[in-house]
C-alpha positions in Angstrom: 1.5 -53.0 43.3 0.7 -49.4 44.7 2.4 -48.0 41.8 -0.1 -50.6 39.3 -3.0 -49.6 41.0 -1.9 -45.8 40.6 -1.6 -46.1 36.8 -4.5 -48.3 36.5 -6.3 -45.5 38.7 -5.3 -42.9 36.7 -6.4 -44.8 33.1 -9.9 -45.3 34.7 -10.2 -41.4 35.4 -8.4 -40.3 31.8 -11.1 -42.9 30.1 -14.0 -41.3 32.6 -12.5 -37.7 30.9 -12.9 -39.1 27.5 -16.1 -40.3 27.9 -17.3 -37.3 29.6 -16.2 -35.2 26.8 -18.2 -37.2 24.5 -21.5 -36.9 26.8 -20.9 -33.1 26.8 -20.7 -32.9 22.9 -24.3 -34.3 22.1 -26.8 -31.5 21.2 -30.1 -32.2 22.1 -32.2 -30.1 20.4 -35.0 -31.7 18.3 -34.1 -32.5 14.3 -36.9 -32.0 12.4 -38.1 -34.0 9.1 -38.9 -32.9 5.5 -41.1 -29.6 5.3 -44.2 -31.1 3.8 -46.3 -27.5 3.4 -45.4 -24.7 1.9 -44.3 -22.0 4.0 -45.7 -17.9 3.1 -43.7 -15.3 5.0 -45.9 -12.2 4.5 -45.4 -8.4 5.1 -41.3 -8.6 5.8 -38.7 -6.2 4.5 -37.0 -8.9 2.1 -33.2 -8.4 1.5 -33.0 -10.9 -1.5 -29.3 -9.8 -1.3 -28.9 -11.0 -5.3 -31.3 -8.3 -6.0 -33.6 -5.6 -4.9 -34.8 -4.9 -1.3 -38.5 -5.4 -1.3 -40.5 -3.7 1.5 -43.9 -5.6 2.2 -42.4 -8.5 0.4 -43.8 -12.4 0.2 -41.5 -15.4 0.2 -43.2 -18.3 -1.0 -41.3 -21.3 -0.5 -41.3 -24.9 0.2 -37.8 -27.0 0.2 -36.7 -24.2 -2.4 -37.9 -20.6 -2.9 -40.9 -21.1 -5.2 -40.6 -16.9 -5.9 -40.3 -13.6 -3.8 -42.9 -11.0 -5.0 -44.0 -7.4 -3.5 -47.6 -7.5 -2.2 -49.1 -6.5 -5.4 -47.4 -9.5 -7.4 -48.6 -12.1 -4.8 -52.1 -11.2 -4.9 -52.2 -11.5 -8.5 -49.9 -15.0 -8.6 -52.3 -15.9 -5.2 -55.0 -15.7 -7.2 -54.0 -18.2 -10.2 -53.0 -20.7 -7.5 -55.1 -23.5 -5.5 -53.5 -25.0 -2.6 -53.9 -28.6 -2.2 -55.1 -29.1 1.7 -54.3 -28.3 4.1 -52.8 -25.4 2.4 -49.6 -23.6 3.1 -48.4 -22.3 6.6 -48.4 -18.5 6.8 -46.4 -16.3 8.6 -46.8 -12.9 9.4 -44.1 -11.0 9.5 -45.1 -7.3 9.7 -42.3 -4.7 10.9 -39.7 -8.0 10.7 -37.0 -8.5 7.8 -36.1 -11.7 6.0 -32.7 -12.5 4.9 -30.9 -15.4 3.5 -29.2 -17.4 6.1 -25.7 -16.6 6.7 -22.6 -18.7 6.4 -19.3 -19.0 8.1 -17.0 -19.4 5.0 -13.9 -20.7 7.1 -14.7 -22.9 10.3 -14.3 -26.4 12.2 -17.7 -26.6 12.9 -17.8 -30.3 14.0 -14.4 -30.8 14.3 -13.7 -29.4 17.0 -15.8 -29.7 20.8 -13.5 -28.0 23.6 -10.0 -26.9 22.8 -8.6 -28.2 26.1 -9.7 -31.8 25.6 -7.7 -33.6 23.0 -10.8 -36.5 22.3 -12.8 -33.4 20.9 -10.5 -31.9 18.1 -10.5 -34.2 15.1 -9.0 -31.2 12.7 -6.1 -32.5 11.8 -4.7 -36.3 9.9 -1.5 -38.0 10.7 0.8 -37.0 8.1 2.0 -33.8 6.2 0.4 -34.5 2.7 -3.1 -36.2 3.4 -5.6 -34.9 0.4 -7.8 -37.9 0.4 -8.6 -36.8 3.9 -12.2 -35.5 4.4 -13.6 -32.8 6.7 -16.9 -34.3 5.8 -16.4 -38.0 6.9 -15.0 -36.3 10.4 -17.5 -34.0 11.1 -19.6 -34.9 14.5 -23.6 -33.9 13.9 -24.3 -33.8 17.5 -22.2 -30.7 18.1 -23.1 -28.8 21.0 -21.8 -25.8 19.2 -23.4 -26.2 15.9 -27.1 -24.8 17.3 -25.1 -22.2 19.4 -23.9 -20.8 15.7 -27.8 -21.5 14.7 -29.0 -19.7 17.2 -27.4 -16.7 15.7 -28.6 -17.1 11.9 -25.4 -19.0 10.8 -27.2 -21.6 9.1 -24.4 -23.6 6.6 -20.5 -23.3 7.1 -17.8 -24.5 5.5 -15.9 -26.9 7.2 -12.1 -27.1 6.7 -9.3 -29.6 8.4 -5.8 -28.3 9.6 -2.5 -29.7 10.2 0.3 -30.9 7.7 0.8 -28.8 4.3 -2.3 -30.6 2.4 -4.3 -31.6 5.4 -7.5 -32.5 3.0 -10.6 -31.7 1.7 -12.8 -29.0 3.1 -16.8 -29.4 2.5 -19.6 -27.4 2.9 -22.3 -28.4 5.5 -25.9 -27.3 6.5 -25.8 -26.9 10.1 -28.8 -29.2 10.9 -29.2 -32.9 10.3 -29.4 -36.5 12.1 -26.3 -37.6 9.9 -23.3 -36.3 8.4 -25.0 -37.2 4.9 -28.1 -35.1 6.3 -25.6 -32.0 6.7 -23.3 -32.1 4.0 -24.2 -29.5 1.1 -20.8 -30.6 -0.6 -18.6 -33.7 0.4 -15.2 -32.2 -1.2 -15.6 -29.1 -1.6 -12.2 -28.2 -2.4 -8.2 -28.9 -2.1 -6.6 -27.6 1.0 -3.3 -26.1 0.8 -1.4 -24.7 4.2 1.4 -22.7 2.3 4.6 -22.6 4.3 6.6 -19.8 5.8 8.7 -18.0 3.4 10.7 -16.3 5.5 13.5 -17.5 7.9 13.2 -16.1 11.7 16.8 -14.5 13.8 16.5 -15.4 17.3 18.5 -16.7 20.3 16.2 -19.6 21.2 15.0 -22.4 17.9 16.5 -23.1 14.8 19.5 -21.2 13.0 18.3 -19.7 9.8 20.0 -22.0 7.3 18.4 -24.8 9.3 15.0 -23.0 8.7 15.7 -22.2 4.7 16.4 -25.7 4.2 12.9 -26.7 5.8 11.3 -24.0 3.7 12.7 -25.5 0.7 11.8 -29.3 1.7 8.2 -28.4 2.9 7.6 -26.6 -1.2 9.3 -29.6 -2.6 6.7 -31.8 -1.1 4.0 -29.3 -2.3 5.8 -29.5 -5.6 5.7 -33.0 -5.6 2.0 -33.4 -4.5 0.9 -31.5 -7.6 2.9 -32.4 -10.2 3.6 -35.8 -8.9 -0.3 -36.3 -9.4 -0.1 -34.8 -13.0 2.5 -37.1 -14.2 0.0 -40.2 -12.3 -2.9 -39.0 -14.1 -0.4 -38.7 -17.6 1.1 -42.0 -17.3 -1.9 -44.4 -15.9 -2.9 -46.9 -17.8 -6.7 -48.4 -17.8 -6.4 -50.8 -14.9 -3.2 -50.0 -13.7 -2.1 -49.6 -9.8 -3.5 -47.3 -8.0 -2.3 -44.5 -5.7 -4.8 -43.1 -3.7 -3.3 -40.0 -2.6 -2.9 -38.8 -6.1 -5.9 -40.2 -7.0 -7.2 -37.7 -4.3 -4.9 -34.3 -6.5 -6.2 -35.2 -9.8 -9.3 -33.8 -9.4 -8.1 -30.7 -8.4 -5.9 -30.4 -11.5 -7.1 -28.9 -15.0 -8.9 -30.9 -17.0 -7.1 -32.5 -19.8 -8.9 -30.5 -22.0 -7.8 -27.5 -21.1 -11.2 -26.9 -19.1 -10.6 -26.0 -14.9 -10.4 -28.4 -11.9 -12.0 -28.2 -8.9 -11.0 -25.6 -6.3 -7.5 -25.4 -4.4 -7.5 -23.0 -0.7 -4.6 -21.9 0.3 -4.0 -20.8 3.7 -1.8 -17.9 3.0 -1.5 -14.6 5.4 1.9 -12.9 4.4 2.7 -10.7 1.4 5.8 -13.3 0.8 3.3 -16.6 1.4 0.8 -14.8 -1.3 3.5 -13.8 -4.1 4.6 -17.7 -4.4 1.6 -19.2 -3.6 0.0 -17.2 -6.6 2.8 -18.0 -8.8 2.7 -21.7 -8.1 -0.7 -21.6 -9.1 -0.7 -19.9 -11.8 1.9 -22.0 -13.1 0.2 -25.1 -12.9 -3.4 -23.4 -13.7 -5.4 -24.2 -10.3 -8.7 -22.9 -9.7 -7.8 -20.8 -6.3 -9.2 -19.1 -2.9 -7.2 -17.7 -0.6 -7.9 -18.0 3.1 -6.6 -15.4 5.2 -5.2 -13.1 3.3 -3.9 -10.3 5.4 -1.9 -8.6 3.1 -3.3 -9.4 0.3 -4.2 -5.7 0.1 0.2 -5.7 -0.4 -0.3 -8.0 -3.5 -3.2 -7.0 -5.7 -1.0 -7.3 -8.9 0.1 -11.1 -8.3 -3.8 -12.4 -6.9 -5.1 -10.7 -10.1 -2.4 -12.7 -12.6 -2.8 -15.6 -10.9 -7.0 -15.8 -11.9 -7.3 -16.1 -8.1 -10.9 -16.5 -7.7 -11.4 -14.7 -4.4 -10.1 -14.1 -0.5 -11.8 -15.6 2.5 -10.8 -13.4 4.7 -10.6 -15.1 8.1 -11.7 -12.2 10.5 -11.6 -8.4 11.3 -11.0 -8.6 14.6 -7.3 -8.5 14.2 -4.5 -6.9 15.5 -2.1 -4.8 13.2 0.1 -6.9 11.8 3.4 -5.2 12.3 4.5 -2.2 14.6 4.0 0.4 11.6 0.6 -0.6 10.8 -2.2 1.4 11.3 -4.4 0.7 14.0 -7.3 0.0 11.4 -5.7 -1.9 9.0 -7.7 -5.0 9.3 -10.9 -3.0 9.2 -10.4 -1.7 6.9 -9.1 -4.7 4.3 -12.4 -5.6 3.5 -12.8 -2.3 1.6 -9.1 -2.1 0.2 -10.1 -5.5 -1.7 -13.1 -4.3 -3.0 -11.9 -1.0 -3.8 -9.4 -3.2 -5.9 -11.7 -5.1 -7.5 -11.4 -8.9 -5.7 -13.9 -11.0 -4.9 -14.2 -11.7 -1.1 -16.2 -12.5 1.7 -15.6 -12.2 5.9 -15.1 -15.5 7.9 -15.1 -15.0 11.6 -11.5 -15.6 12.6 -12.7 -16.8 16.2 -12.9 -20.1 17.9 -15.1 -22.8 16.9 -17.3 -21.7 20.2 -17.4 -18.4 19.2 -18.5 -18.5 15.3 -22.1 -17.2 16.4 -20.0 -13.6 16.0 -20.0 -14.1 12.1 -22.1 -11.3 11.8 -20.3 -8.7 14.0 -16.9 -9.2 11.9 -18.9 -7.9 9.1 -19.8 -5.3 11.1 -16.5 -4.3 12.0 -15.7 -4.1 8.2 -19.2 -2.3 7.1 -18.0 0.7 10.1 -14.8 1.1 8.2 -15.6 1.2 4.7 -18.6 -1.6 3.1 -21.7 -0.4 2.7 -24.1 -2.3 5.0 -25.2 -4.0 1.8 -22.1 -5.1 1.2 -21.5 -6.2 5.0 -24.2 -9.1 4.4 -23.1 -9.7 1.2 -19.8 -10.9 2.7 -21.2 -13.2 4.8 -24.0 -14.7 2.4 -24.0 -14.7 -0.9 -19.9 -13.8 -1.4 -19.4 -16.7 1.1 -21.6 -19.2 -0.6 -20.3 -18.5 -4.2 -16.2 -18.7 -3.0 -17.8 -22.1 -1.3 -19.0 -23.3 -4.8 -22.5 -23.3 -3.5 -23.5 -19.8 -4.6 -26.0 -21.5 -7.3 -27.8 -22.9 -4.0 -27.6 -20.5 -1.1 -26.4 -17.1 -0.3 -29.6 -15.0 -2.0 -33.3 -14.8 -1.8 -33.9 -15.8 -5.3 -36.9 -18.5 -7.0 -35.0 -22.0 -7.5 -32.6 -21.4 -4.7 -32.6 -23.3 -1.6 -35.3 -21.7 1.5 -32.4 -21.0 3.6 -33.8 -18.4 5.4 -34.7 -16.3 8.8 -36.3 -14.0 10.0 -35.0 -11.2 12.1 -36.6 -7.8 14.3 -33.3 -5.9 12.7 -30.2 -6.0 11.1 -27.9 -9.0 11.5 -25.0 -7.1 12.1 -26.3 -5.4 15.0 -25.5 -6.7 18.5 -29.3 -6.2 19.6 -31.3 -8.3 16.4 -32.8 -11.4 17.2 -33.6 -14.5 14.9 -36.6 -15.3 15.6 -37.3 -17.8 13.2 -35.0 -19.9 10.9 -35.2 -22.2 7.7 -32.9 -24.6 6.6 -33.8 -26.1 3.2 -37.5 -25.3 4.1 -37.4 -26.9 7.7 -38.1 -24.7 10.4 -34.8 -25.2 12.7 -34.8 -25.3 16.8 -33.2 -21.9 17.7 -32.9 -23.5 21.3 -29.3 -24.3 22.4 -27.5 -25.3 25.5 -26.8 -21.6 26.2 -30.5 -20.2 26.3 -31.8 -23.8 28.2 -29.4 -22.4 31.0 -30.3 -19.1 30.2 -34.2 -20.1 30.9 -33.3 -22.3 33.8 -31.7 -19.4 35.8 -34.2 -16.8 34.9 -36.8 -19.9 36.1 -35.2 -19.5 39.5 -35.6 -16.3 39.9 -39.4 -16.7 39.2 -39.4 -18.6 41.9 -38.0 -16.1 44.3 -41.1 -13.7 43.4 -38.3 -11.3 41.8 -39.5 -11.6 38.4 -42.0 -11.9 36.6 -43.4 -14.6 33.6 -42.1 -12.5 31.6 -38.5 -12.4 32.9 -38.8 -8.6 34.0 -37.9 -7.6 37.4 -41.3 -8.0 39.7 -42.4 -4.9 41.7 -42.6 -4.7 45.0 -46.2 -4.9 46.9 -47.3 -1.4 47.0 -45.2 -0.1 44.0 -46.7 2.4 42.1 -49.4 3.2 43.9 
């Protein structure tokens, strides 16, 4: 009986732990409706990012960017146009700059809660081959983390599942929203492929190495199989014949039988010998590809470029070198080697879901050993929005594009810029998050004590300065 009440004990507390987890993971900050004005963001420097820098600039925009003009152009467009009351909502932004919002390229942004806490990591399906698996369907809107990220200017990421060699299909999301619908931006927004090890590993403790090539060579038979298995399905079905869902779920990612390209395949690749095959497999079978990763893809120019590979995510700069010969800078410095090269990439974080408010500063990192700063927000903009497939839509400051938007004292990719103010398909977004609620709540305390001000700056003394 003791023992009973001991397991029963220890369910109660393991269900409490569940439950708590889900309490923690609800973000309270306020989700707006609809912009219903138009929105005029006057006297900014405008990085438009797809085009020129314009000092003084005007944004007018309402759910999309009605045009971006210099101060000259708006007063003579202003004066062709009548506003329908109560007219639009101006901003003065004087001394502030306006750039697109950015976008993590490469994230589990409501996926994944805390790390330590099983109930909040829903990254991976059961199984090895799951392609009819969503990120999308899975991803939680009431992520605490997703208006830390905000806070930051990190206003649409792209969301990818783990786990198994085709975990699913990654999607794109706009990071705010009452509903999963409200936040996608794409629903499958591509094929992804964890490529396997290529190489076998000598060591005293796991498995001998003929043990380990004969994994290798099951795990690319099932890949094989995945692909070409779904080919032959698509080849051989007749109209109203069985269906199999998990091809079902390939096909689109194959070429079109006319010859025309299929949707986009990532593949999680980091070594040179992971690349080399992974390119050749797809160029065999003519996928549309992005790499993810990448770190030695500055090792295999030649095979990315034969392949048609249509760009590298690279997944952070923060990295250490990759072998004991490397130089110290070598994943600075990648960034760089890929463009000097000629290949399309952008800069994902590389951090923990927690942590992908510090998009900007891997950019950074690269734009100090090599990009131009130009080049630095391009990688985490508009280069991350077209390898996304959403480049039509966000990553630039252009008329017809989305108002994805905010505003800034400085440049993003310094530690000391603030957002101040951010847009997200023309809705002003709650830069609030449960980080700066504490932050205020201490600082409150302290005001309190007398030993600061309402400003938040240290109180002087009675007498002090006299």
């Amino acid at each position: 009986m003791n023992i009973l009440n001991t397991i029963a004990s220890a369910a109660g507390w393991i269900a409490a732990a569940c439950l708590s987890a889900g309490a923690w993971a609800q973000d309270l900050t306020p989700v707006r409706g609809p912009a219903d004005r138009s929105v005029i963001i006057r006297g900014a420097t405008v990085h438009t990012v797809g085009g020129a820098t314009i000092k003084d600039g005007v944004v007018v925009m309402g759910r999309e960017i009605t045009g971006v003009y210099t101060a000259d152009e708006f007063r003579a467009w202003a004066a062709t146009v009548r506003w329908a009351a109560p007219g639009p909502v101006e901003i003065d932004a004087a001394g502030k700059h306006v750039y697109p919002g950015l976008i993590g390229a490469f994230t589990t942004l409501g996926l994944e809660e805390m790390q330590s806490i099983r109930a909040t990591r829903d990254t991976a399906e059961v199984g090895e081959v799951t392609p009819e698996a969503s990120a999308c369907a899975a991803v939680n809107p009431d992520s605490t983390l997703i208006p830390v990220a905000r806070t930051n200017g990190v206003l649409i990421a792209g969301v990818f599942p783990d786990g198994g060699l085709v975990p699913g299909r990654a999607c794109a999301i706009r990071l705010h929203g009452w509903t999963v619908e409200d936040l996608a931006v794409t629903n499958s927004g591509g094929l992804v492929v964890n490529w396997p090890w290529m190489r076998t590993v000598r060591g005293v403790d796991g498995p001998r190495e003929d043990e380990q090539a004969k994994d290798i060579r099951a795990r690319l038979a099932r890949l094989t199989e995945a692909f070409d298995g779904a080919l032959a399905y698509r080849n051989a079905k007749a109209p109203g014949g069985p269906t199999d869902v998990r091809h079902e779920a390939v096909v689109p990612f194959l070429p079109a039988p006319g010859g025309g390209p299929g949707g986009r395949v990532y593949i999680r690749a980091n070594d040179a010998d992971q690349i080399t095959a992974a390119c050749a497999f797809a160029a065999e079978r003519g996928l549309s590809v992005v790499l993810v990763g990448g770190r030695d893809a500055r090792l295999c120019v030649d095979a990315i470029k034969r392949a048609g590979v249509l760009g590298v995510i690279l997944v952070g700069t923060h990295n250490l070198p990759k072998r004991a010969d490397s130089d110290y800078d070598e994943a600075y410095r990648l960034p760089a080697a890929l463009r000097d090269a000629g290949i399309p990439f952008c800069i994902a974080s590389g951090q923990e879901t927690g942590h992908e408010r510090n998009l900007p500063y891997a950019a950074a990192t690269a734009v100090a050993f090599g990009l131009t700063p130009e080049e630095g927000i391009r990688s985490v903009t508009l280069d991350a929005a077209r390898l996304l497939g959403i480049g039509d839509r966000y990553g630039s400051i252009e008329a017809g594009k989305s108002a994805t938007v905010m505003i800034t004292d400085g440049n993003p990719l310094e530690l000391t810029t603030r957002v101040e103010r951010a847009f997200i398909d023309g809705v002003e977004v709650d830069l609030s998050n449960k980080q700066t609620v504490l932050y205020e709540r201490i600082l409150e305390r302290y005001r309190q004590r007398g030993e600061l001000d309402a400003q938040g700056r240290r109180a002087q003394p009675d007498g002090a300065g006299r």
